[in-house]
N, C-alpha and C positions, 0 to 999 in steps of 0.2 A: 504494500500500500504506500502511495506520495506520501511522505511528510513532507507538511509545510516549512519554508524559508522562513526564519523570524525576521519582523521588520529590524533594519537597523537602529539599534538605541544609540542614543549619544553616550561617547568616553569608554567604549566596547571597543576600540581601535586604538592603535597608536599614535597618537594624536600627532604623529611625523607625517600619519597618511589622511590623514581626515584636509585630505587638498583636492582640486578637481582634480578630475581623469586628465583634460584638454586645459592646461593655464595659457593664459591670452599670448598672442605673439610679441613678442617680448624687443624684436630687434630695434622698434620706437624710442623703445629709452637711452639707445645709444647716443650719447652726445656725440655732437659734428668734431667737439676738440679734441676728443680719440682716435686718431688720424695713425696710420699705418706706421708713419716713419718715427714716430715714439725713439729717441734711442734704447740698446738692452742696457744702456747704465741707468738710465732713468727709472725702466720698468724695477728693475734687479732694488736700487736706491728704495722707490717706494714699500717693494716686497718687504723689504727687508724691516724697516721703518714700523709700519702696517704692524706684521707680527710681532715685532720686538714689542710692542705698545700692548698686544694681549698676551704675549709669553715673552714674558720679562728672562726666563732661564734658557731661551732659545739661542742655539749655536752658529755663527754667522762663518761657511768654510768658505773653501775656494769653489769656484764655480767650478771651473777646468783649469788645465796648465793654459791653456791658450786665455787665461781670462786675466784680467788685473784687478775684478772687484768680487766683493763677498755677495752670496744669499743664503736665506733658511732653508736647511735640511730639516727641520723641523718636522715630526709627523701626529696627525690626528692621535690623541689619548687614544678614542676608541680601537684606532688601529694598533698603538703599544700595547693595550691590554689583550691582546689576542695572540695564543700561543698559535706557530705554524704545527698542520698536520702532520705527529708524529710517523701514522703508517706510509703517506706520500714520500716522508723525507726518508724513510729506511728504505722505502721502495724505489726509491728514486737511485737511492746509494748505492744497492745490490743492482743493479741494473749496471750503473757507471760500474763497480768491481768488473763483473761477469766482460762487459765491452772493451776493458781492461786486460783482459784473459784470468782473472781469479776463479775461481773453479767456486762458485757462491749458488748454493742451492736456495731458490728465493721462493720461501714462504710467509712473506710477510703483508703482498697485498689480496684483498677479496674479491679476484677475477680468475671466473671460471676459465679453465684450460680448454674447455668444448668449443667449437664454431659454432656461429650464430645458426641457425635450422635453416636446411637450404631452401623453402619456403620464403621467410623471412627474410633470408638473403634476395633472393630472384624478386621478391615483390622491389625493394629497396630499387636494385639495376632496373627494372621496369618503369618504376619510378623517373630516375635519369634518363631513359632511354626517350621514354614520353612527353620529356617536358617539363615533368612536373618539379621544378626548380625554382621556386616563385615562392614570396615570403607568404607565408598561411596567415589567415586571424590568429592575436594577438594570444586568446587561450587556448588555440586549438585547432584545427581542422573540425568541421562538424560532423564527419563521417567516424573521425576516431575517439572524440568527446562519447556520439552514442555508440559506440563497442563499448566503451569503457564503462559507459552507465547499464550497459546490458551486462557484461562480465562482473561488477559489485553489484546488481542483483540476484544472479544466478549462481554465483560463488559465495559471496558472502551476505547474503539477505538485506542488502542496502539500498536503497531506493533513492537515485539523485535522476536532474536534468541532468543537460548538456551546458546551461549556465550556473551549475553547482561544481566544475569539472575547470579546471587550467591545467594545462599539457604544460610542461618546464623542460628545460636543460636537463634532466635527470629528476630523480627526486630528492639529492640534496641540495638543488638547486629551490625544491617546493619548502622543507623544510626551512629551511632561512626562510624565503619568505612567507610563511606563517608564523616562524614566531617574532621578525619585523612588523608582522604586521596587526597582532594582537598586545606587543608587551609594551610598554611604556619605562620610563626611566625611573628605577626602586622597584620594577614587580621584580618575581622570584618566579623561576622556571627549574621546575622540581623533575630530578634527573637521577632514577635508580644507577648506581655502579656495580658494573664496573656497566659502561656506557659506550658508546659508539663517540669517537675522540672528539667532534665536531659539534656536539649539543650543548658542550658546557663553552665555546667559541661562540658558536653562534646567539647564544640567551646575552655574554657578554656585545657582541657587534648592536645588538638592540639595544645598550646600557641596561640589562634586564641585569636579575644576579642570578649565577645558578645554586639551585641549593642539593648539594648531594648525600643523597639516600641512601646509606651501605647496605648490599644484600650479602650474604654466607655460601659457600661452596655446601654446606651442608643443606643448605636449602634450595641449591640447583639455582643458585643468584639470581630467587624471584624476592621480588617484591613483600614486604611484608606488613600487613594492610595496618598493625597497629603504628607502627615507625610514621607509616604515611600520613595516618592522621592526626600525629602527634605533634609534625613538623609544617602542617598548614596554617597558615597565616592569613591574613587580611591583603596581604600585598601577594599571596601565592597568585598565579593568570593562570601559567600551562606546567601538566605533566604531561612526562614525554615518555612513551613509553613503546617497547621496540620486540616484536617476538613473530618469529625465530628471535632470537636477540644475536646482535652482531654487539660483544666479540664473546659470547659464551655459549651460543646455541640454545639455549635455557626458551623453550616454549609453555607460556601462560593457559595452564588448565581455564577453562568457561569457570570455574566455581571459582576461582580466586580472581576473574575479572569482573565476576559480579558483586565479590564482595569489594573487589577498590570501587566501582563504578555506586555504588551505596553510598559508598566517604564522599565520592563527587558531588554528588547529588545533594548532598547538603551543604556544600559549597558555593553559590550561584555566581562567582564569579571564576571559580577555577574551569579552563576547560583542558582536553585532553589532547594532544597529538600523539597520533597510532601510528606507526611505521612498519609497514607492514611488507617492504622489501621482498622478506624472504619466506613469504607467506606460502610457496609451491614448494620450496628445500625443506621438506620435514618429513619425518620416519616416525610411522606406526607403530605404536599406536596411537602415540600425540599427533591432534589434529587443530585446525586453525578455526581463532575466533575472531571477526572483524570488533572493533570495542565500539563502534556506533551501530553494531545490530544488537546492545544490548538493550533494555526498558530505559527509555528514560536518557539514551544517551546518542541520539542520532544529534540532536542540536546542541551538543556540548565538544564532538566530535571534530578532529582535520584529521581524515586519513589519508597517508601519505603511503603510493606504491610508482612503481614503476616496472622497466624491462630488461635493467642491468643482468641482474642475478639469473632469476630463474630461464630468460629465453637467452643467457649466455649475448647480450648486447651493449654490453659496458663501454665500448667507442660509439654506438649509436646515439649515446646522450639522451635517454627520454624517459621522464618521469613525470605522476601528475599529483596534482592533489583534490579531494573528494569533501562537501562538507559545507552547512550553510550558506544559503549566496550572499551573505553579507560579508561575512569573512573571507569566503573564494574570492568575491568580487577585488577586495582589496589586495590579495594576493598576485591577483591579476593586473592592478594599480600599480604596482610595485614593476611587475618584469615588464611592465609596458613601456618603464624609465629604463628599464637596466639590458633588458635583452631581446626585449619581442619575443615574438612566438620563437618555437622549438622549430628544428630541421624540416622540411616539407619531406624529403627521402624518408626519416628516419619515420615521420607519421604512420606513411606511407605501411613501412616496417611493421610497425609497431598494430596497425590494423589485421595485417597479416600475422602478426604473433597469437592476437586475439583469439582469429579463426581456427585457432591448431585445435581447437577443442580443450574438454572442461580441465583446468589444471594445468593449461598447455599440452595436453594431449602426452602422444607417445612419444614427441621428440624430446620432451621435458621428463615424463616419467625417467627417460632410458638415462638422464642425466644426473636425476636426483638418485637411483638405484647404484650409479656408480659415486656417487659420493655417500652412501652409506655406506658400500665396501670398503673406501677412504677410512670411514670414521672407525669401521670397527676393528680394522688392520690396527690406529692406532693405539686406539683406547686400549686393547689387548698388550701392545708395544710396551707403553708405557705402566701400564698394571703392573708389568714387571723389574720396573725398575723401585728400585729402595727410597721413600723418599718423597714420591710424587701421589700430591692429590689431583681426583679425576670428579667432575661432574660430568656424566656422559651425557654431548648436546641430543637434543630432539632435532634441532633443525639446522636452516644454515651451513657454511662448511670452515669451523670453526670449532677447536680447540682450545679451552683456557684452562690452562695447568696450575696448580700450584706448587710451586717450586723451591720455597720461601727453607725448605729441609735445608738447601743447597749456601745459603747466605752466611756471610762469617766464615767462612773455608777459605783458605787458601790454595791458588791454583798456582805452581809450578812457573815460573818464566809468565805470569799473568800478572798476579797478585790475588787481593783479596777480591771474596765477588759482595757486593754489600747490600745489593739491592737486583731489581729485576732489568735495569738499564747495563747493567756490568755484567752482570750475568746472559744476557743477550750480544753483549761486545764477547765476552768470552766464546759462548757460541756461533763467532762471527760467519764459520765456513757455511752455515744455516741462518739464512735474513729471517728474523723474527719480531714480532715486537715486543717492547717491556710493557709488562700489565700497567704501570706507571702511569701509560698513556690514557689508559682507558678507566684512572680510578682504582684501580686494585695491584697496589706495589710486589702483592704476594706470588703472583703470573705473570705468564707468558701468555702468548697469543699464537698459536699455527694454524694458518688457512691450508686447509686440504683441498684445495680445489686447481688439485698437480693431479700426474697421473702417479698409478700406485707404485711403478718403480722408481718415480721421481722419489716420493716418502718414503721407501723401503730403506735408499740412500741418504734418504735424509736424517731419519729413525737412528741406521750406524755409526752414523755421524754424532749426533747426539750422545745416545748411549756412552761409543768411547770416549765424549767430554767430559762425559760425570762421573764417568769410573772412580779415576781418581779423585773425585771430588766427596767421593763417599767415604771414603777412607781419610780425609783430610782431618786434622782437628781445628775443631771450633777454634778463631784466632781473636 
C-alpha cells in the first residue's frame, strides 16, 4: 500500500539547504570595476588581507618559486576536521607496492573480484553504441527510478514513487547527502562500531557530531537496544545503521530491529539511515530486513542501496537513495549543486541489473555462493590459530578479527606491535586494514572478495607472521 509523503515542516532540514532549487542569475551583481586585467599581486594582496582579518593564525607561504608574493594556504575547519579514508589510502598503497613489483596480497578494499554480469555489461555498450550519452534528469532516468521502486517493493515491502527515489554517484555519494541534508550544526549522528570509516567523516563535513555506540564480538557487533536509548538526546537527528554490516558482516535479526525501531518511535525527531548495500551478500539462514518496512517507520526512514557490491559494479558508480519526498527532494537539492545526475551508461546498467531477477537472479546467486566458500575456508583458517576471536559474518564479504591476543609482543627485526595499525604494518606482505579505522582498535578487517587461492596464500602468509608472535613475551 502508498504511504503518504509528509508535508515538509519547517527546521526538519538543514537549514544550509532550506535555499531555492533555481537562485536568481547572479552574473548582474558583477560590478563593471572587476575588469579582467586585475593584476595576481592585487588579487593575491586582497586574499591574503581578507582572510588574515577572519583567521588571525593563518599562514601566508610562497605562492611558487616563480612568485615574489605570499597567499593563504589556509583551509576550511570543516575540511581539517575530516580524517582521509583509511581503507582508500591502504588500498591505494598496496596497489603502488604491487606496480612496484612487491609481491603484496591486497585485501584491504571491498570490490568484488567477479565481472560485472554480461547482461549488464552489453546493456551499458548498447547504451554507447545508441547514443545514449546525454546528461539524464537531475534524480534519475524515469525508466530506472520505476525499477527501483518496483524492486523495494517486491524485495523488500517498500512502497515509494519515482519522486521518492535520486539515483547518485554511488551510494556513498547518497549517504553524505542525507545526512547534509537532514543534520544541522550541534545535532549528533549516532553510529554503532565498529562502522563503515566514512559515517563518523561525513556526520563531521555536516558540522553534525558523531556519537559512537560500542557493540561486542560477543554479541556478533549488533547493536544493543538498551546502550541506544541511553545515549539519545535532544540534539540526536540520525542513526545510521548498516546490515550486512561493512566491516563485520554482522546481519540484524527482524526482532532486534523492531525493538530499536520502538526507541525511535519515541523519539520524533531522531530519524534513521539504512544502508543497505549489501543486502543480496548474505548466507542462510540470516535473511534481510528493509528498517522502513517496519510499523511505524517508513516516514522516519533514508534507505540507502545501490549496484556496487552485489551486481559486482563498483567502477559503474551508481547508487540511490529511497525515502520521504521531502527529505529525497532535498537530497536531490544538494547533487543538483555538486554533481547532476548519475552516468546515462551506467542507468542504462543498472536497469538491466534490475531485470536479472529477484535477488539479482542467478548471476548474483552464483557470486554470493562463492563468497561463502571465501568465508568458510576462513573462518575455519583462523579457528585454528591461538589467539584469535571470530564472529562468523552473515553477510557481506568481510572478516573482523580480533587480534588484540597478539598486542604487547615483540616481533623480531619489527618491534613491538601495540595496536591494530602496527600490527597491520607488520603484516604488510597482506594489505589489510586496522580495526582503528572503523572504531574497534581490537581488529582487523579482510575482505574476501579475492579468489580462494588468492586467501589460501594469503591465510600462509598470515599464519607464519604470528607464529612467532605466539611465543613472544608480553613486552
Amino acid at each position: 500500500m502508498p504511504n503518504p509523503s509528509p508535508e515538509p515542516i519547517p527546521g526538519l532540514l538543514s537549514p544550509r539547504f532550506q535555499i531555492p532549487l533555481f537562485p536568481p542569475y547572479v552574473s548582474s551583481l558583477l560590478s563593471s570595476s572587476l575588469q579582467f586585467h586585475f593584476t595576481h599581486q592585487f588579487l593575491s594582496l586582497t586574499l591574503r588581507r581578507t582572510r588574515a582579518a577572519k583567521q588571525p593564525n593563518a599562514i601566508a607561504v610562497k605562492a611558487s618559486s616563480h612568485s615574489d608574493f605570499d597567499f593563504d594556504l589556509s583551509l576550511s575547519p570543516r575540511v581539517n576536521a575530516v580524517k582521509p579514508s583509511k581503507t582508500v589510502a591502504i588500498s591505494d598503497h598496496a596497489t603502488a607496492l604491487v606496480q612496484a613489483g612487491v609481491p603484496v596480497i591486497r585485501l584491504a578494499a571491498g570490490e568484488p573480484d567477479f565481472d560485472t554480469p554480461a547482461p549488464i555489461a552489453e546493456a551499458g555498450i548498447n547504451a554507447i553504441r545508441e547514443g545514449y550519452t546525454r546528461y539524464t534528469p537531475n534524480a534519475g532516468t524515469m525508466e530506472l527510478r520505476q525499477a527501483i521502486c518496483h524492486k523495494l517493493k517486491e524485495e523488500n515491502g517498500i512502497t515509494y514513487t519515482p519522486d521518492q527515489v535520486v539515483v547518485s554517484n554511488g551510494a556513498k555519494q547518497s549517504i553524505a547527502q542525507a545526512v547534509l541534508a537532514v543534520s544541522s550544526p550541534g545535532d549528533e549522528v549516532i553510529i554503532p562500531a565498529p562502522f563503515w570509516v566514512s559515517y563518523p567523516e561525513m556526520a563531521r563535513l555536516a558540522d553534525a557530531t558523531p556519537v559512537i555506540l560500542p557493540t561486542l564480538i560477543s554479541d556478533n557487533f549488533l547493536l544493543d537496544p538498551k546502550l541506544l536509548e541511553s545515549k539519545i538526546t535532544e540534539r540526536s537527528r540520525l542513526l545510521i545503521l548498516c546490515s550486512p554490516s561493512n566491516p563485520t558482516g554482522s546481519v540484524y535479526p527482524k526482532e532486534l530491529l523492531e525493538e530499536i525501531a520502538r526507541i525511535v518511535a519515541k523519539h520524533p525527531r531522531l530519524l534513521v539511515l539504512s544502508d543497505e548495500i549489501y543486502e543480496h551478500i548474505i548466507y542462510a539462514p540470516a535473511t534481510h530486513t528493509s528498517f522502513a518496512s517496519l510499523p511505524g517507520m517508513w516516514d522516519r526512514t533514508l534507505t540507502v542501496n545501490g549496484f556496487s557490491k552485489a551486481f559486482a559494479m563498483t567502477g559503474w558508480r551508481l547508487g540511490y537513495i529511497a525515502g520521504p519526498k521531502h527529505f529525497v527532494a532535498a537530497c536531490g537539492k544538494i547533487q543538483s549543486q555538486f554533481t547532476s545526475g548519475a552516468s546515462s551508461i551506467a542507468q542504462k546498467a543498472a536497469v538491466a541489473a534490475l531485470g536479472l531477477g529477484h535477488a539479482g537472479g542467478e548471476a548474483v546467486s552464483t557470486m554470493v555462493k562463492a563468497f561463502r566458500e571465501r568465508r568458510d575456508f576462513l573462518v575455519q583458517s583462523f579457528r585454528e590459530i591461538d589467539g584469535i576471536k571470530i564472529s562468523e559474518p552473515q553477510g557481506a564479504f568481510y572478516l573482523f578479527l580480533d587480534l588484540s591476543f597478539y598486542y604487547g609482543r615483540e616481533a623480531e627485526g619489527f618491534g613491538k606491535i601495540v595496536d591494530s595499525e602496527s600490527l597491520c604494518q607488520y603484516l604488510l606482505e597482506v594489505a589489510l586494514v586496522p580495526g582503528s579505522a572503523f572504531g574497534d582498535d581490537t581488529c582487523i578487517r579482510i575482505s574476501y572478495a579475492e579468489s580462494l587461492t588468492t586467501l589460501q596464500a594469503a591465510v600462509e602468509r598470515i599464519k607464519k607472521a604470528l607464529v612467532p608472535l605466539s611465543s613472544a613475551a608480553l613486552v
